[in-house]
MARKEMI-576803 format. One record per residue (C-alpha): residue in three letters; y, x, z. Coordinates in steps of 0.05 Angstrom, whole numbers, padded with zeros to 5 digits, always signed. Last residue first. Layout:
REM residues N
ALAYXZ
...
//
This chain:
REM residues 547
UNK+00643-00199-00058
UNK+00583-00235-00048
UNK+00550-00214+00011
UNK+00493-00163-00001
UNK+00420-00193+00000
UNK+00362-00143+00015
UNK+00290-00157+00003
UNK+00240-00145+00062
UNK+00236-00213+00086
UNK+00301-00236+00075
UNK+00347-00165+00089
UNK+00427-00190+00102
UNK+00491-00177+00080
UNK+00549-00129+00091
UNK+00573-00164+00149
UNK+00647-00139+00179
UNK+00656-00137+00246
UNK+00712-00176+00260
UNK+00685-00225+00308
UNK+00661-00166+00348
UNK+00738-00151+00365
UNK+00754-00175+00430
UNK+00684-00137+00458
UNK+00712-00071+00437
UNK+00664-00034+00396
UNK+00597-00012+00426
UNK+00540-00061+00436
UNK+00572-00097+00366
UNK+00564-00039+00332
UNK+00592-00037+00258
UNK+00586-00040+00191
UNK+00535-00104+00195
UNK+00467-00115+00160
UNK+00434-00179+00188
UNK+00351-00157+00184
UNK+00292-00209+00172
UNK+00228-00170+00161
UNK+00190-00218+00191
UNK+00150-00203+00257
UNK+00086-00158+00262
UNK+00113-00094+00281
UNK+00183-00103+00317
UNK+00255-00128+00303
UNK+00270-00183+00343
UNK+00294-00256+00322
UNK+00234-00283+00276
UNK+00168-00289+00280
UNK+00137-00297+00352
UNK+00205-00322+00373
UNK+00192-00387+00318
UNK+00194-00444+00380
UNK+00262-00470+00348
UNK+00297-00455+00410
UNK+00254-00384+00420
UNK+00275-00354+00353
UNK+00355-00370+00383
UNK+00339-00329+00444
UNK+00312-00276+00409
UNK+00370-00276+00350
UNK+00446-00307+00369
UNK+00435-00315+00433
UNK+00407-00248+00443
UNK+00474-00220+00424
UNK+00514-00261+00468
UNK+00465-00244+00532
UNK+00473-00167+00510
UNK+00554-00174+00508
UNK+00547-00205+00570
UNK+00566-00280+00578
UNK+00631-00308+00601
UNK+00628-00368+00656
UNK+00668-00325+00711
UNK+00733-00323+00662
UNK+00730-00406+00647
UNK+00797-00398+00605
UNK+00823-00337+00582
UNK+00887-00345+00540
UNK+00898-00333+00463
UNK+00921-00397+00441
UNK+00871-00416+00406
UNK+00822-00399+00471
UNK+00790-00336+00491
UNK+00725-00347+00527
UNK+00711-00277+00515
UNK+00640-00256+00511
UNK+00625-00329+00499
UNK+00680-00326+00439
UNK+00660-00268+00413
UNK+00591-00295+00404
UNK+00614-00361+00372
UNK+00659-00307+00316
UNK+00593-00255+00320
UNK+00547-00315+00281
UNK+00601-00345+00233
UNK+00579-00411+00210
UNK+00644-00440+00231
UNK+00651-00497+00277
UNK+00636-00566+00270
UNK+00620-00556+00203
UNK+00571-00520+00221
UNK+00540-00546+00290
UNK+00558-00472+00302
UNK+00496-00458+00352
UNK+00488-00403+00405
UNK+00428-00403+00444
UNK+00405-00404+00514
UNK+00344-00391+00559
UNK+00359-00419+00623
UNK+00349-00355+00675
UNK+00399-00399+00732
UNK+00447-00339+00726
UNK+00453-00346+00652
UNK+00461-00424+00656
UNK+00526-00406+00709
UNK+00550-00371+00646
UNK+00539-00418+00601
UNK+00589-00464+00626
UNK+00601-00489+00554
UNK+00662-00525+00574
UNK+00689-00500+00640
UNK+00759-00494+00625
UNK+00768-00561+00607
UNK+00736-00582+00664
UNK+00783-00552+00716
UNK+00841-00557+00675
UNK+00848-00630+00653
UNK+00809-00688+00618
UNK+00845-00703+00559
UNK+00913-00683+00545
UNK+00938-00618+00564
UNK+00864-00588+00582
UNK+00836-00624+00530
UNK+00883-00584+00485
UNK+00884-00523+00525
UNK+00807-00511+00510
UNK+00794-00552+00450
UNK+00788-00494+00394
UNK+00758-00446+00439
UNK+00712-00482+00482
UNK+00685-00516+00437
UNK+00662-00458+00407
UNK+00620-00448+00439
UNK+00567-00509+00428
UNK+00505-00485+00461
UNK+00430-00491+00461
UNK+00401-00495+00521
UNK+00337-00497+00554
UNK+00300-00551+00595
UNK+00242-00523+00651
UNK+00271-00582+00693
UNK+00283-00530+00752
UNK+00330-00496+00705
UNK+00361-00555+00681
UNK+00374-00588+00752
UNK+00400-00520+00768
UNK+00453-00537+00705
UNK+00469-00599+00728
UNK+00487-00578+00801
UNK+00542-00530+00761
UNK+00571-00594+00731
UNK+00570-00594+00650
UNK+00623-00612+00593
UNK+00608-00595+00525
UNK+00527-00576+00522
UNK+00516-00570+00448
UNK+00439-00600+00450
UNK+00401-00595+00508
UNK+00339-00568+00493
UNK+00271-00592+00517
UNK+00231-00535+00514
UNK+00160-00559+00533
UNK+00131-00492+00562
UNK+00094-00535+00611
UNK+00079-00616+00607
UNK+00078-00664+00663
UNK+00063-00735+00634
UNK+00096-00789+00681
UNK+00131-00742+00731
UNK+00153-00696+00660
UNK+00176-00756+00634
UNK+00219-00784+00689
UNK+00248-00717+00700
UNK+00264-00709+00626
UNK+00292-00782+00618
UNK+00339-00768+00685
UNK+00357-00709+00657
UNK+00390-00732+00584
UNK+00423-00795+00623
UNK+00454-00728+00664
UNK+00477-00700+00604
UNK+00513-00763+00572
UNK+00546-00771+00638
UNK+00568-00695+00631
UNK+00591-00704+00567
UNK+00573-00673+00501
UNK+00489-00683+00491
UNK+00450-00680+00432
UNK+00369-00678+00466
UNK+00326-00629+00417
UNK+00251-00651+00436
UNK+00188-00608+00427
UNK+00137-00658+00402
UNK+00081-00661+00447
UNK+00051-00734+00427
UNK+00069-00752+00495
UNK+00130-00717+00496
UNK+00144-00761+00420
UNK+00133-00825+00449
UNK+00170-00819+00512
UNK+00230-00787+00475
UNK+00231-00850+00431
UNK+00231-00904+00495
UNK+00288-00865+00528
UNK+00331-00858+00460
UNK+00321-00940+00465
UNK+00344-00955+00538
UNK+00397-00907+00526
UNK+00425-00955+00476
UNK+00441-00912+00408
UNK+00507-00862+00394
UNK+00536-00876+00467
UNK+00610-00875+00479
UNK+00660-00853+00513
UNK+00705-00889+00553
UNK+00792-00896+00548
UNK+00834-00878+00621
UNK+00884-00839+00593
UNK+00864-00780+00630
UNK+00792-00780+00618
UNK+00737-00796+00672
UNK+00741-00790+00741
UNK+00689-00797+00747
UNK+00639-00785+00694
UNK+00636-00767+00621
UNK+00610-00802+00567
UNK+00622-00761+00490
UNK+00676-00811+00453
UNK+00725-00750+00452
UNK+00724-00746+00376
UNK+00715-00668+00377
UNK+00662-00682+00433
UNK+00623-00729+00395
UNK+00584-00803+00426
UNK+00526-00792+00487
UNK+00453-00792+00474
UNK+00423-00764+00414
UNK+00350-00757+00401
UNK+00316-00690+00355
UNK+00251-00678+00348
UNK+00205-00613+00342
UNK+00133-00595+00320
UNK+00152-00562+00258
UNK+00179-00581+00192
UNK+00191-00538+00135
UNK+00242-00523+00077
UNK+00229-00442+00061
UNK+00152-00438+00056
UNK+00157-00516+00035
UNK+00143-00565+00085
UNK+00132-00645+00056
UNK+00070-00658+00099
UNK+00120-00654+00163
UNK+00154-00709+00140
UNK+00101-00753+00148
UNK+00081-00728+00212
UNK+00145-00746+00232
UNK+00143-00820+00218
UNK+00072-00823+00246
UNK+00102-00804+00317
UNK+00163-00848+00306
UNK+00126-00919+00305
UNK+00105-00913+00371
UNK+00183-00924+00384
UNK+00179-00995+00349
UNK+00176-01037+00412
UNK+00242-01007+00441
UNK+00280-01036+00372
UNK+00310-01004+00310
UNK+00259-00943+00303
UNK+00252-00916+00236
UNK+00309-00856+00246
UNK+00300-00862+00319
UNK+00264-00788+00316
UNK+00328-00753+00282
UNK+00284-00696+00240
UNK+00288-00626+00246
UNK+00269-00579+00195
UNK+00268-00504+00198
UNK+00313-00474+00139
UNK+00294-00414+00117
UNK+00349-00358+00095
UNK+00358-00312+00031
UNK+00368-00360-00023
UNK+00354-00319-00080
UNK+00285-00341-00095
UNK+00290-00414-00085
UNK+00284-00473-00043
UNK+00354-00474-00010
UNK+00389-00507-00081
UNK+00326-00546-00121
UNK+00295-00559-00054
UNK+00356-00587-00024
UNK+00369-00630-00087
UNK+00294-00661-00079
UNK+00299-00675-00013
UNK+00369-00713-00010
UNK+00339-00750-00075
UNK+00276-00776-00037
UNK+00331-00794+00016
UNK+00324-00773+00095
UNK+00407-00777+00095
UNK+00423-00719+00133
UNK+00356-00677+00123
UNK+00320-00648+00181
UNK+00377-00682+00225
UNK+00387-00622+00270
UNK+00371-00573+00204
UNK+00358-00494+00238
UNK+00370-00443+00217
UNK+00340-00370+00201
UNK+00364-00309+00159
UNK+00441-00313+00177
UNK+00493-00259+00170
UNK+00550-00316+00171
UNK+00560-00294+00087
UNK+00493-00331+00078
UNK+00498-00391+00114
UNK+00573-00405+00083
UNK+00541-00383+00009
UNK+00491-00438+00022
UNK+00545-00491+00042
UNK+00584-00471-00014
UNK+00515-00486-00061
UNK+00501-00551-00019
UNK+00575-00578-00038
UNK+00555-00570-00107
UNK+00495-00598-00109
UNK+00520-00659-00070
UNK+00581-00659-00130
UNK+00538-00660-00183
UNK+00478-00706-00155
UNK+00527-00752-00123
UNK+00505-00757-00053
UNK+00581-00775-00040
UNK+00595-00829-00081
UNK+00533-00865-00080
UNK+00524-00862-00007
UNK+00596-00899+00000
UNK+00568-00958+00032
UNK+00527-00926+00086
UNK+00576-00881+00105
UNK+00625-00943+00128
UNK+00564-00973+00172
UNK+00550-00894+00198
UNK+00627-00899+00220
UNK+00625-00970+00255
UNK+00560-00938+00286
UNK+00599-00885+00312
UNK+00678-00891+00294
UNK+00715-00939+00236
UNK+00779-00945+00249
UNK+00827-00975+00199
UNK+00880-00993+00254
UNK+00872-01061+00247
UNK+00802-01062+00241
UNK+00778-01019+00299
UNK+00701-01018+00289
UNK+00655-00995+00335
UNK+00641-01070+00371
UNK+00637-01101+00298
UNK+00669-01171+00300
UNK+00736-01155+00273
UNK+00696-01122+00207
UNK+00663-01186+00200
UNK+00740-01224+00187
UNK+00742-01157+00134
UNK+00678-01165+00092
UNK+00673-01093+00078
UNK+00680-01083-00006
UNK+00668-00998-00001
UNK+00735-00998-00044
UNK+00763-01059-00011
UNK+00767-01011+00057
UNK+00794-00958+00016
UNK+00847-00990-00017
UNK+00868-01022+00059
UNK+00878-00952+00083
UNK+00816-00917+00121
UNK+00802-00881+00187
UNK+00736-00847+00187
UNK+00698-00811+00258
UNK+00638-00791+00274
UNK+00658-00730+00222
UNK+00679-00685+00289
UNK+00749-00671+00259
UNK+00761-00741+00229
UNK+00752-00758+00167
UNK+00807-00791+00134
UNK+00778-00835+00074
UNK+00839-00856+00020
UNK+00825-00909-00026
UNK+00879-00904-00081
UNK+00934-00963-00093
UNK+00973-00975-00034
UNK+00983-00908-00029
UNK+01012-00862+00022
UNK+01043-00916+00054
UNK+00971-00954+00062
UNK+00953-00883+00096
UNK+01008-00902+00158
UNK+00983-00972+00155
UNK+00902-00964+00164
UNK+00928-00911+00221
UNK+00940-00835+00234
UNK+00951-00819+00307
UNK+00981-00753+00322
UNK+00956-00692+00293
UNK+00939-00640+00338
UNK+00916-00688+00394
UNK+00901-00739+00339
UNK+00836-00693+00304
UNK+00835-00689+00227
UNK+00795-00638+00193
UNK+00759-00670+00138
UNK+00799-00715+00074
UNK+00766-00754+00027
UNK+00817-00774-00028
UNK+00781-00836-00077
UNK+00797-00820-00161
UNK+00833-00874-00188
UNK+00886-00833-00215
UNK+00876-00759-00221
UNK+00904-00718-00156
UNK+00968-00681-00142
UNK+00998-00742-00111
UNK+00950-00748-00062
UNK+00946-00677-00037
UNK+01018-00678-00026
UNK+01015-00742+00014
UNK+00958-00721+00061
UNK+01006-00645+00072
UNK+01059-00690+00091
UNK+01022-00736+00130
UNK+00993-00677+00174
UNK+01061-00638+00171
UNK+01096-00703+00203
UNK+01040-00708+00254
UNK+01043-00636+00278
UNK+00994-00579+00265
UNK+00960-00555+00197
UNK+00928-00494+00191
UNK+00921-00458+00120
UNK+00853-00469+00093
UNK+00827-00408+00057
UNK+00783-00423-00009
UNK+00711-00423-00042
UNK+00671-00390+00002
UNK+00710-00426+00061
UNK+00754-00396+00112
UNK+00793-00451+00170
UNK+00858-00440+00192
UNK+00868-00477+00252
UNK+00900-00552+00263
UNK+00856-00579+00192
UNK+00863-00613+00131
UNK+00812-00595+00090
UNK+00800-00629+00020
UNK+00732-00651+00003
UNK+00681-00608-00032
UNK+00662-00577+00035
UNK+00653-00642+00075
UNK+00574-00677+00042
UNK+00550-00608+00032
UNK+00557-00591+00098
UNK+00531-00653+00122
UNK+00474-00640+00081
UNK+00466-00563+00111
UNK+00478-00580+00174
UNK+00471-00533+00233
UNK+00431-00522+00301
UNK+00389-00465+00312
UNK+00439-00409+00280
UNK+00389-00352+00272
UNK+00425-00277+00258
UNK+00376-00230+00228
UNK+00354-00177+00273
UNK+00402-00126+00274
UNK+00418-00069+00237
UNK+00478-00031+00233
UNK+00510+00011+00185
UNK+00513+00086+00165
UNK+00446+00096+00132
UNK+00444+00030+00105
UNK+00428+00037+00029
UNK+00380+00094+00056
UNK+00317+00065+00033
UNK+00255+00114+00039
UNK+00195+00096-00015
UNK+00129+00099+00017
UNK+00061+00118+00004
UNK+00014+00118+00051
UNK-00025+00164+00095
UNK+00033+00205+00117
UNK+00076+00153+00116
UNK+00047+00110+00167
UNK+00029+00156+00207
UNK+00097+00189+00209
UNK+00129+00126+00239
UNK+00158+00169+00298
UNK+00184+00225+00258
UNK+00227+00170+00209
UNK+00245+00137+00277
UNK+00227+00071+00311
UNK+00206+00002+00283
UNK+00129-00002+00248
UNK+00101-00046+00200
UNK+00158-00107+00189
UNK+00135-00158+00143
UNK+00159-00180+00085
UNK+00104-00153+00038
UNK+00115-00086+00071
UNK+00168-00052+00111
UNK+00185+00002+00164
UNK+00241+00007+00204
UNK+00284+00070+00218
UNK+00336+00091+00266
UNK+00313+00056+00332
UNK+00341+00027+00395
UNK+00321-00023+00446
UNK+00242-00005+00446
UNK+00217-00052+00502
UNK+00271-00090+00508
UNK+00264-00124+00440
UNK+00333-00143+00415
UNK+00324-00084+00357
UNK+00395-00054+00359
UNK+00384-00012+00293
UNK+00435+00046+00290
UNK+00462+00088+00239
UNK+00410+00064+00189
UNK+00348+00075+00154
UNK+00297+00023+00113
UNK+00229+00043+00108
UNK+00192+00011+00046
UNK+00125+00015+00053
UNK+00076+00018-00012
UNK+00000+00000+00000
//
């Protein structure tokens, strides 16, 4: 057989057995031997080998997993137009920030005007604390004439003008009756929002422009570093043609990532007497895996509404103004699903933003586990906003993990501070240092586009907890540069139950390698977001960034 043994300056391997090495061995994909070109002599001496020293002075790591991201929503949001408070980078374009509610209609009405007639404006990125409150009227202003679709920063979220709402032909006297619908102000939020979807699936699972949007989206995954993610909805829209147009753009030689699959479990469940039906649901879609499209053992539930919308449930005292949260399905309901799929030994993925919605989270996990005790079940807790430190023991004596939001922290830190829920727990989003001291294994996720797909960036900012505005909030719940960087890789692996693949670099694992120029163990801990990524190695084969 022929090795290839890559070189570099450094390889930080994330196993702590052998932490450094200079030299990796290769073969079919897999990784022979880590360590030095004298210690791997063996090998070479008895076989014959090609040495690679493209990345002789860079560093390796093992390739970046992000365990919770959307490539269909993705799609869905990058074609549109961004609109958004911080400056947001795209493969296909640099959003300039947008802040105040005068600059937010202004930059909506300069958009419009610039556009063909007839065609519908979708717009992502708006949030009210930075923007003010946009209404049905305020849009009908714009134009009377075009639908316009605001999107709201967390995509729970659409408000429409009156064009809009006849475009998708909503009964409106009905629209009054719908508990998540605002009609008068064009607000269409939760299931109000996934109502609104519904009706304008033509439009944007377009073949053209979904194609499209998934090719940005897999030049987003790729430029992040990443060699692993993972899909939290294993497919946004569970369509035959979803599927298909996934396979055609992910599926193929030069994508250099896997995507594991994880389906939405009350998907085909409407009522509590229908959760049974979930378990044959999945293995359905399991049967469909490809070697880089495949479903596991694993589930996802939600519980409480999004954190960028502030509809997540939160407890006493509550939010400043005095509004409620929401939940995305009855408790009772996500309850009855989790109980079907622990019992059929499905690893479950929990999404959960508020506090209230975390504790609903535990009480189904400790009722499960007295019911049907199970070991080594890794029930994660999905994006962890807004925690109490008793929660997180609760967690650790649960046996749950964690799989963190970040970046919350640093885009919403003042702002819910100033106008939401105050200092104390504003600063304490993501409290993930606490989960470090109670041994919870915990990843870093973007929730892309929630936040960017950039790896080191939601690193940085749990090393940092450096807000927008450049303060410190939450200083005690920072993580170690080492604790970042295995949340990112090892820890990441072990979310999505692949650790005994992916997310170290040793013999026998995947030769899955993010390529960076420099050290993030050794530069200044404010500035591993700008380390620069070359590119990554898939299985052997490397893949520079696109220039």
């Amino acid at each position: 057989m022929t090795l290839r043994v890559f070189t570099a300056r450094t390889i930080r391997t994330m196993n702590p057995s052998l932490p450094e090495a200079t030299a990796v061995a290769v073969k079919d994909g897999m990784i022979v031997e880590v360590g030095t070109l004298d210690s791997l002599q063996p090998w070479l001496s008895r076989h014959d080998h090609v040495v690679d020293e493209r990345f002789a002075d860079k560093v390796l790591m093992p390739g970046f997993i992000d365990p919770h991201l959307h490539p269909s929503l993705g799609a869905i949001l990058l074609p549109m137009h961004f609109i958004t408070a911080l400056e947001w980078r795209l493969p296909d374009r640099v959003v300039a920030p947008v802040v105040g509610h005068a600059a937010y209609l202004d930059r909506l009405s300069a958009i419009e005007a610039d556009m063909p007639a007839n065609e519908p404006l979708h717009t992502w990125g708006y949030h009210h604390i930075w923007h003010g409150r946009i209404t049905r009227t305020m849009i009908n202003a714009i134009s009377a004439m075009r639908p316009i679709l605001v999107w709201q920063r967390s995509y729970h979220e659409i408000v429409m003008n009156d064009a809009a709402i006849d475009w998708l032909k909503f009964d409106r006297e009905r629209l009054r009756q719908h508990p998540q619908v605002d009609a008068e102000a064009g607000r269409f939020y939760e299931s109000g929002k996934l109502m609104a979807t519904a009706r304008m699936m033509g439009y944007l699972t377009d073949p053209e422009r979904f194609r499209h949007g998934l090719s940005l989206v897999k030049a987003a995954i790729h430029a992040g570093g990443h060699t692993t993610i993972g899909d939290l909805t294993g497919g946004y829209f569970d369509t035959d043609d979803e599927w298909e147009a996934m396979r055609d753009v992910l599926d193929t030689p030069d994508t250099p990532f896997r995507v594991q699959m994880i389906p939405v479990g009350t998907r085909p469940v409407r009522q509590i007497d229908q959760a049974d039906a979930v378990v044959p649901w999945l293995k359905e879609r399991a049967s469909r895996s490809t070697a880089r499209l495949f479903y596991r053992d694993h589930v996802k539930l939600f519980m409480d509404g999004a954190f960028f919308a502030e509809l997540m449930q939160v407890q006493p005292p509550g939010y400043i103004d005095g509004h409620h949260g929401e939940w995305m399905f009855p408790p009772e309901l996500t309850e009855a699903v989790a109980r079907a799929c622990w019992n059929a030994g499905y690893r479950i993925h929990v999404h959960c933003t508020g506090d209230l919605g975390l504790e609903l989270a535990l009480d189904i996990l400790e009722k499960l586990q007295f019911e049907r005790p199970r070991v080594n079940h890794r029930f994660t807790i999905e994006h962890f906003g807004l925690s109490t430190p008793e929660q997180v023991r609760r967690i650790a004596d649960l046996g749950a993990i964690v799989s963190a939001n970040v970046y919350y922290l640093h885009e919403l830190g003042e702002a819910y501070w100033q106008h939401s829920i105050g200092h104390e727990r504003a600063s304490q989003m993501a409290r993930l240092g606490t989960v470090a001291r109670h041994n919870v294994t915990t990843a870093l996720h973007s929730d892309f586009t929630m936040a960017p797909a950039l790896p080191l960036f939601n690193a940085w900012v749990a090393i940092n907890r450096v807000s927008e505005a450049g303060n410190v909030l939450g200083a005690t719940e920072r993580l170690t540069v080492e604790q970042a960087m295995r949340a990112i890789t090892i820890d990441a692996a072990y979310v999505l139950g692949m650790e005994h693949e992916v997310g170290s670099i040793r013999a026998g694992k995947k030769a899955d390698f993010t390529v960076l120029e420099q050290d993030p163990f050794t530069v200044d801990p404010m500035t591993i977001k700008d380390i620069p990524v070359w590119g990554t190695v898939f299985e052997g084969m490397p893949f520079p960034r696109a220039s």
